[in-house]
BAFI-124283 format. One line per 2 residues: number of its first residue (from 1); their letters; for each residue z, y, x of C-alpha. Coordinates in steps of 0.001 Angstrom, whole numbers. Layout:
NUM) a) Z:Y:X | ...
This chain:
1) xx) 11988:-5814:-36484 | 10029:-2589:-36174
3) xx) 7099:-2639:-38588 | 3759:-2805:-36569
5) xx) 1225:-214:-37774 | -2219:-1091:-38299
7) xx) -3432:1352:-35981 | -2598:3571:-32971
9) xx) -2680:7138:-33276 | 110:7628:-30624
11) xx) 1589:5589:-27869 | 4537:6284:-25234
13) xx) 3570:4320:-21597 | 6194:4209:-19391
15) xx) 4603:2745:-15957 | 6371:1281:-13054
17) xx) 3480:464:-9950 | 4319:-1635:-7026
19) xx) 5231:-860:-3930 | 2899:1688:-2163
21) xx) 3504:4315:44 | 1119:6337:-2382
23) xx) 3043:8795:-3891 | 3161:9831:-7421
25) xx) 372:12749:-7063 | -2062:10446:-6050
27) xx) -1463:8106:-8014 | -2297:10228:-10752
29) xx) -5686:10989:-9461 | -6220:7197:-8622
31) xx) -5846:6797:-13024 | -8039:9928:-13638
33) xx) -10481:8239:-11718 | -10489:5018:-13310
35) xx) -10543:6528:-16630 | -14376:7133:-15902
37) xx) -14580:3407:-15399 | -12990:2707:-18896
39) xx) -14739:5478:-20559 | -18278:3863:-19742
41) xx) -17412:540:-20181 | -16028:949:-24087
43) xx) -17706:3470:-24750 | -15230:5906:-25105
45) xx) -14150:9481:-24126 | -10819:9932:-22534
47) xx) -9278:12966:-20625 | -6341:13221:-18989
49) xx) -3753:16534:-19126 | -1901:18223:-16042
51) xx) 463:16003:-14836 | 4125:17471:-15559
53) xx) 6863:16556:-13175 | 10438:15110:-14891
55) xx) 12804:15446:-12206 | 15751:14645:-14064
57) xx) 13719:11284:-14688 | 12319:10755:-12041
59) xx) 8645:10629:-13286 | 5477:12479:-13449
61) xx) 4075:12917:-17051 | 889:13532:-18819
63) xx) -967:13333:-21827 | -4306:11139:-22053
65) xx) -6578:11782:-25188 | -9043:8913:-26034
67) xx) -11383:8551:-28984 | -14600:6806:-30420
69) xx) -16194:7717:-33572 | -13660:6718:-35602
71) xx) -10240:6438:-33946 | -8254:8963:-31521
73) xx) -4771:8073:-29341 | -2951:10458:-27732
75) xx) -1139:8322:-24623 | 1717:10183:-23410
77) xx) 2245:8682:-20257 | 4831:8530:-17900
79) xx) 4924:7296:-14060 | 8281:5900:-13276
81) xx) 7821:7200:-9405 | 10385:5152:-6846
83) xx) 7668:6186:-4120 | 10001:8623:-2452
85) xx) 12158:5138:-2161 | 9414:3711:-264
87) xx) 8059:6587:2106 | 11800:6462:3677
89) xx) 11259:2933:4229 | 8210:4186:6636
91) xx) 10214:6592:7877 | 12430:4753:9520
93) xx) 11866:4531:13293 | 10627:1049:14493
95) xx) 13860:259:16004 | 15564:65:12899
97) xx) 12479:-781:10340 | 11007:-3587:12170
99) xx) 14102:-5949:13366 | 15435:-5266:9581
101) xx) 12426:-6475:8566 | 12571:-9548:10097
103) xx) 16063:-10133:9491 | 14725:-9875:5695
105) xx) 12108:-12790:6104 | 15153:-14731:8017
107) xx) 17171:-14080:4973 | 14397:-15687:2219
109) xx) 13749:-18561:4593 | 17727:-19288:4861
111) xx) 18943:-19202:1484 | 16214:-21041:508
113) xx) 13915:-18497:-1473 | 10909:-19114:475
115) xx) 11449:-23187:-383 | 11520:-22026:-3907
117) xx) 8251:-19853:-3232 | 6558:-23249:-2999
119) xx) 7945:-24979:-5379 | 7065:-23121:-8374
121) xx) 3654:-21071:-6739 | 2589:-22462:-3760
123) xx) 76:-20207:-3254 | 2826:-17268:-2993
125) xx) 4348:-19630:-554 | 1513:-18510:1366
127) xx) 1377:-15532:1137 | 5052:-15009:2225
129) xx) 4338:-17920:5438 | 1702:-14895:6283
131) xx) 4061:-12249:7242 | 6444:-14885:9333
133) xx) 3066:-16200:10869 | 2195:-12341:11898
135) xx) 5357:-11922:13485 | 4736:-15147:14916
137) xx) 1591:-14861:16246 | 2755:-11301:18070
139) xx) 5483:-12873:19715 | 3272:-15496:21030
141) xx) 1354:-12589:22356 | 3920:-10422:23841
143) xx) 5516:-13520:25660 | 1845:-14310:27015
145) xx) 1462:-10496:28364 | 4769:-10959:30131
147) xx) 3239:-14064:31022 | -269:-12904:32596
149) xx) 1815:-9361:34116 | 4014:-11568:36229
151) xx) 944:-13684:37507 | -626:-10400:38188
153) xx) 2196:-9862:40242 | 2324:-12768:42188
155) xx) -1340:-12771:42698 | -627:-9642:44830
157) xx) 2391:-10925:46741 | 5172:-9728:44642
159) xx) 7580:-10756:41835 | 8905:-9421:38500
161) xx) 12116:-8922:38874 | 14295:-11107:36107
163) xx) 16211:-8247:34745 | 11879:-6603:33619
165) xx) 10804:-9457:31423 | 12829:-9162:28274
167) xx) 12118:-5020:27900 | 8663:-5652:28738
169) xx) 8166:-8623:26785 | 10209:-6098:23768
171) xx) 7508:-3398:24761 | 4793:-5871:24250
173) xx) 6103:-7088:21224 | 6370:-3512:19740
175) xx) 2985:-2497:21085 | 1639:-5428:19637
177) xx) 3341:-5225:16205 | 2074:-1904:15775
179) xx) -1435:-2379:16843 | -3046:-4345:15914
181) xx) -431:-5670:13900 | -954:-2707:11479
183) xx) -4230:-3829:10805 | -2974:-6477:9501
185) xx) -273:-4505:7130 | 2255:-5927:9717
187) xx) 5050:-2821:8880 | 3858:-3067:5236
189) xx) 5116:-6814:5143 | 8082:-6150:7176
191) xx) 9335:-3239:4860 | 8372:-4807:1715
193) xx) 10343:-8119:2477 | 13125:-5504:3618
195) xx) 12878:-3603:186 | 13193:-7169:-1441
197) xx) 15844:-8662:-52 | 17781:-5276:-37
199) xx) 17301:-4934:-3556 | 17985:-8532:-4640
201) xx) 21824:-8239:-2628 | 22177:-4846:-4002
203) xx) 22448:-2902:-1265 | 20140:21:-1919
205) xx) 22362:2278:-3856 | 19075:4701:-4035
207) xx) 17192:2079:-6119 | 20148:1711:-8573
209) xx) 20295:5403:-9506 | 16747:5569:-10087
211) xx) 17401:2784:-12626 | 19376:4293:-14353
213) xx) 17256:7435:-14028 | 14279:5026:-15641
215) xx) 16830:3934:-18049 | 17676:7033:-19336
217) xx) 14267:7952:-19833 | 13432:4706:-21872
219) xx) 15964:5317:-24151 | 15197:9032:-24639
221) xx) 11781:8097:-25356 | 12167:5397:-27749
223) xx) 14574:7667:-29624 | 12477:10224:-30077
225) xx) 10448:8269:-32273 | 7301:10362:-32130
227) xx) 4959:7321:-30754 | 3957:4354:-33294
229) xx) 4575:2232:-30072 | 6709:2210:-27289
231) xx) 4990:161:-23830 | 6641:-201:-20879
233) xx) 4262:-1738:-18174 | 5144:-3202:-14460
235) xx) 2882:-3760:-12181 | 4007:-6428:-8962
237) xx) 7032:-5449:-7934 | 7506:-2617:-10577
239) xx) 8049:-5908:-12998 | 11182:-6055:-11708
241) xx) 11979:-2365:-12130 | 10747:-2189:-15731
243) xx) 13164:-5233:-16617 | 15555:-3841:-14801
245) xx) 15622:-683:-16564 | 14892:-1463:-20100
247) xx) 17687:-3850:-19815 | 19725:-782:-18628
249) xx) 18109:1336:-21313 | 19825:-1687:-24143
251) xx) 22764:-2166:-22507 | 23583:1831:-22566
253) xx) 22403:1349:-26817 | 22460:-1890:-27552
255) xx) 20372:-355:-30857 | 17853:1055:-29153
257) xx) 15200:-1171:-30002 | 16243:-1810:-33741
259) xx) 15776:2063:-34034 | 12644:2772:-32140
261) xx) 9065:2567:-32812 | 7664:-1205:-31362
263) xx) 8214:-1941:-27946 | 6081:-4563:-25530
265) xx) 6989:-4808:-21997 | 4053:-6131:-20588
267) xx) 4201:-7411:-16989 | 579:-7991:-15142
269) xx) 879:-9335:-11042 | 4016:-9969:-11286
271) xx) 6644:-10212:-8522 | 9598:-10861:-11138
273) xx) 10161:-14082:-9432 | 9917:-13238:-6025
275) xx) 13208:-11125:-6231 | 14107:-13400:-9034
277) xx) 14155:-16794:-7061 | 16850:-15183:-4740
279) xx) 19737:-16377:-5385 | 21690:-13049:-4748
281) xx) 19462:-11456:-7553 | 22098:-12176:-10284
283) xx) 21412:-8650:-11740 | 18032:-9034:-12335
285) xx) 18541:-12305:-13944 | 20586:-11135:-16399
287) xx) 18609:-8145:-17330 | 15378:-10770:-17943
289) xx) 18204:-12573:-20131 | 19016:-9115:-21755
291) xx) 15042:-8307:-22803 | 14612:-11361:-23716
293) xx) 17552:-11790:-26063 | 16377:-8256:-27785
295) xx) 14319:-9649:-30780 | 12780:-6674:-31172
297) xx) 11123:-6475:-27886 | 7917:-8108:-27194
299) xx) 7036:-9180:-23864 | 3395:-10378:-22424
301) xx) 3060:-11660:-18741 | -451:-11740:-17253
303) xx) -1166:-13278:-14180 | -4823:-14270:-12023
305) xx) -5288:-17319:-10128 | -7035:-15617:-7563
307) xx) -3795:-13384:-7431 | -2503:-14962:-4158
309) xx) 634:-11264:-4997 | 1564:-13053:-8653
311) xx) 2942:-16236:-9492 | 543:-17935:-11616
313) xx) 1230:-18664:-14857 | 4674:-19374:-14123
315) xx) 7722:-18825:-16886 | 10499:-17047:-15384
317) xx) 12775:-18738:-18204 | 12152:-22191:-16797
319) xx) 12025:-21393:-13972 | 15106:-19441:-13025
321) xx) 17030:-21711:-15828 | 18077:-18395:-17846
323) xx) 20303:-18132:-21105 | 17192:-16903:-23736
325) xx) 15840:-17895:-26483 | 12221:-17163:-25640
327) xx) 9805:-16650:-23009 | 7446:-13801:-22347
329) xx) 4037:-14666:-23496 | 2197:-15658:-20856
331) xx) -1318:-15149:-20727 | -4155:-15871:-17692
333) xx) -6121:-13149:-16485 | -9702:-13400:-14819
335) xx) -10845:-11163:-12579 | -13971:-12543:-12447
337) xx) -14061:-11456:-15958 | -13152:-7807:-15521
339) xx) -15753:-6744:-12762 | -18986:-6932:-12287
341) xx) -20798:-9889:-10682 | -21663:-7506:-7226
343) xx) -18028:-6140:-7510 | -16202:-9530:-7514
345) xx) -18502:-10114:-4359 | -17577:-7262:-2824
347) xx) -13873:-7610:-3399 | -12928:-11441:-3556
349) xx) -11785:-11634:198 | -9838:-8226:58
351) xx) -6268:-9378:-1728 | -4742:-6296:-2784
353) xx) -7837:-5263:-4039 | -7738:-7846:-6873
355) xx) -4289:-7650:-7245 | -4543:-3783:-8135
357) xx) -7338:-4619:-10339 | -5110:-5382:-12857
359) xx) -3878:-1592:-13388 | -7612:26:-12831
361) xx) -10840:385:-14626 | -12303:-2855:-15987
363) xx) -16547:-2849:-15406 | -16980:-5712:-17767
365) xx) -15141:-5824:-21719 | -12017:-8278:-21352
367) xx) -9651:-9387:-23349 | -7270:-8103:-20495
369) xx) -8007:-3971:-19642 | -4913:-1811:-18488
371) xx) -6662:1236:-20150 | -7165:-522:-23277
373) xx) -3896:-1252:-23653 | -2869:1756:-22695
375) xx) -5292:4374:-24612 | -6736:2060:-27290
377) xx) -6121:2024:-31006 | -4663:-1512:-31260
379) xx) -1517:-2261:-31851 | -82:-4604:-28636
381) xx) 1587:-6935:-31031 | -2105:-7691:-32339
383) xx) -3621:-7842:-28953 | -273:-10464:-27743
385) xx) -1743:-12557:-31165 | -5434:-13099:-30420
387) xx) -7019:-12050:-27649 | -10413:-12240:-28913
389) xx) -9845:-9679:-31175 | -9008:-7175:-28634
391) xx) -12753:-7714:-27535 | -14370:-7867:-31091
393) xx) -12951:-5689:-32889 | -14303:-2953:-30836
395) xx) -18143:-2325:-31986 | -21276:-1359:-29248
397) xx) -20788:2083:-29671 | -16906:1940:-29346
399) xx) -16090:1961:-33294 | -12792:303:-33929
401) xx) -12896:-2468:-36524 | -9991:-4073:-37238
403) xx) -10845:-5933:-40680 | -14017:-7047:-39362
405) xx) -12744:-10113:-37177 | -10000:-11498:-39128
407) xx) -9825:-15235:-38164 | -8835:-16276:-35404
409) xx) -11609:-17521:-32602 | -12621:-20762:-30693
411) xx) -11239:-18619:-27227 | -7682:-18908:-28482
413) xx) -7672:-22037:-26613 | -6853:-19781:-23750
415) xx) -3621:-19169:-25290 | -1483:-22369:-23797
417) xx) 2047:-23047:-22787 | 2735:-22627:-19608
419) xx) 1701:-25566:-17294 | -848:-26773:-20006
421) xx) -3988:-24556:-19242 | -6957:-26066:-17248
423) xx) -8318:-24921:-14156 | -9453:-21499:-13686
425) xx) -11843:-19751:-11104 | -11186:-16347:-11632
């Protein structure tokens, strides 16, 4: 086991994001921004290099400098981009993108994924019953325009003929789908689901070459052994890519992590389970079996309850029955917590709002913050252990104190197995 160092001077992030059409540029500026965020809510100054573009990686890479009065941590940071992947999704005309789309929410309904969706998370049962409810709905619609045209019609004497309903009922569906289906992030669901299913039967050859890509760069990182720590973060979907490619990353040296500085994976809004549950998604089961069964490799999950995008507090172990010895840590995040109280107002009917809070600028300190984690000058290991220290060890005026809060706290109650912790609000 890699020796954990007391403090932080240098850290490797290698970050997957979800699946936005946002490409890798922007979301550069999107972290720049919420730096300012972090910076005034720790105390802290933090500035953020030029990004640098790795092509043969696949990634856009820059360095992040943070410090207080007594600590500094340079963050190289990498974004693992697989946006290109999802702007030709959007490119696709709607004759192609939307009936594969909901061929894709056919397929989780028939082999029995969505079933599953309710089972373990009910409330991502929901969320999936939304985008076959859409489709639904605009159906309903389109079939009621053909409806109300062919009344017109006869209200003036004439007929539709027969052979007119279905294209104009296909029109109407379209027209409808589109707007104001799009309001509604109708082509969003539809090429998500599409992504999902396409990537769980392994039929996006695209998606397995930037794997390995990602893989590649995992290991060359870790080898280089110029970080004290080694964090590999996946955000919603990009949970799945970061186990995907660290698992890659062993499997090419199954050494890797023996030899390299400390590595975490930590997974926040998860969608590990929504590929995970389908039962063509063999190969990502046995990459979760892979990280898992790599000792040296820490792994911390959190998920919200108001995170209708994760599945709460649920342990992909159990619940996909793998071969491991372990489970990730698992650890419930609040979002409540991590904004202010006008913020939370603001934002607690917008749902991928609070989902992406977990990778942007906390207002309020938290034993959960993405730029913590990132930037900050303790070790992850230590933060996985007690999560009160990861508030107070960090003085008013952003001083790091490490020795100052040595026993454990009352709030480690928070830290339950899965299926044991109380009801939460936030």
């Amino acid at each position: 086991m890699p020796e954990v160092p007391q403090i932080i001077g240098r850290r490797a992030v290698l970050y997957f994001g979800g699946y936005e059409k946002a490409d890798a540029e922007r979301q550069y500026m999107r972290l720049v921004r919420e730096l300012k965020r972090f910076e005034g809510t720790w105390n802290v100054r933090s500035t953020a290099g030029a990004p640098q573009e790795d092509i043969a990686h696949g990634a856009l890479t820059w360095d992040i400098d943070t410090e207080a009065s007594n600590w500094r941590v340079r963050t190289r940071f990498h974004y693992c981009a697989w946006n290109d992947l999802i702007a030709e999704d959007f490119a696709r005309p709607d004759w192609k993108a939307i009936p594969a789309g909901i061929a894709a929410l056919f397929d989780f309904v028939l082999t029995g994924t969505a079933f599953r969706y309710f089972a373990v998370a009910w409330r991502y049962g929901l969320f999936f019953s939304y985008a076959i409810v859409l489709v639904a709905a605009v159906a309903l619609a389109a079939m009621l325009a053909v409806a109300l045209a062919d009344g017109a019609l006869s209200a003036l004497g004439a007929a539709m003929p027969w052979y007119a309903e279905l294209p104009l009922g296909v029109a109407a569906f379209w027209a409808l789908l589109r707007w104001p289906g799009d309001l509604f992030h109708a082509r969003y669901m539809l090429n998500d689901w599409n992504f999902a299913s396409a990537i769980a039967w392994g039929r996006r050859t695209d998606y397995r070459r930037r794997l390995d890509m990602f893989s590649r760069l995992i290991g060359e990182v870790a080898r280089r052994g110029d970080a004290d720590e080694v964090l590999i973060v996946g955000h919603s979907l990009g949970a799945v890519l970061a186990a995907e490619s660290l698992a890659g990353a062993i499997r090419d040296d199954p050494g890797l992590a023996a030899a390299s500085p400390p590595v975490t994976v930590m997974t926040v809004g998860s969608s590990l389970l929504k590929v995970g549950l389908h039962p063509g998604a063999t190969g990502l089961r046995r990459s979760i079996e892979t990280v898992l069964n790599t000792p040296q490799v820490a792994w911390i999950d959190y998920t919200a309850l108001v995170d209708v995008l994760n599945f709460y507090h649920c342990d992909p172990v159990r619940v996909l029955r793998l071969d491991a010895p372990r489970s990730p840590v698992i650890r419930t995040a609040k979002i409540r917590a991590m904004l202010s109280p006008r913020s939370y107002r603001r934002f607690r009917y917008n749902l991928l709002r609070l989902h992406r809070q977990f990778v942007m600028g906390n207002e309020v300190r938290y034993h959960y913050d993405f730029f913590m984690s990132c930037c900050g000058p303790m070790p992850m290991r230590r933060r996985i252990e007690n999560l009160t220290l990861s508030v107070d060890n960090f003085a008013e005026d952003g001083t790091y104190l490490p020795s100052a809060q040595a026993a454990d706290s009352a709030s480690d109650a928070e830290r339950t197995a899965p299926g044991r912790e109380g009801k939460q609000t936030g």
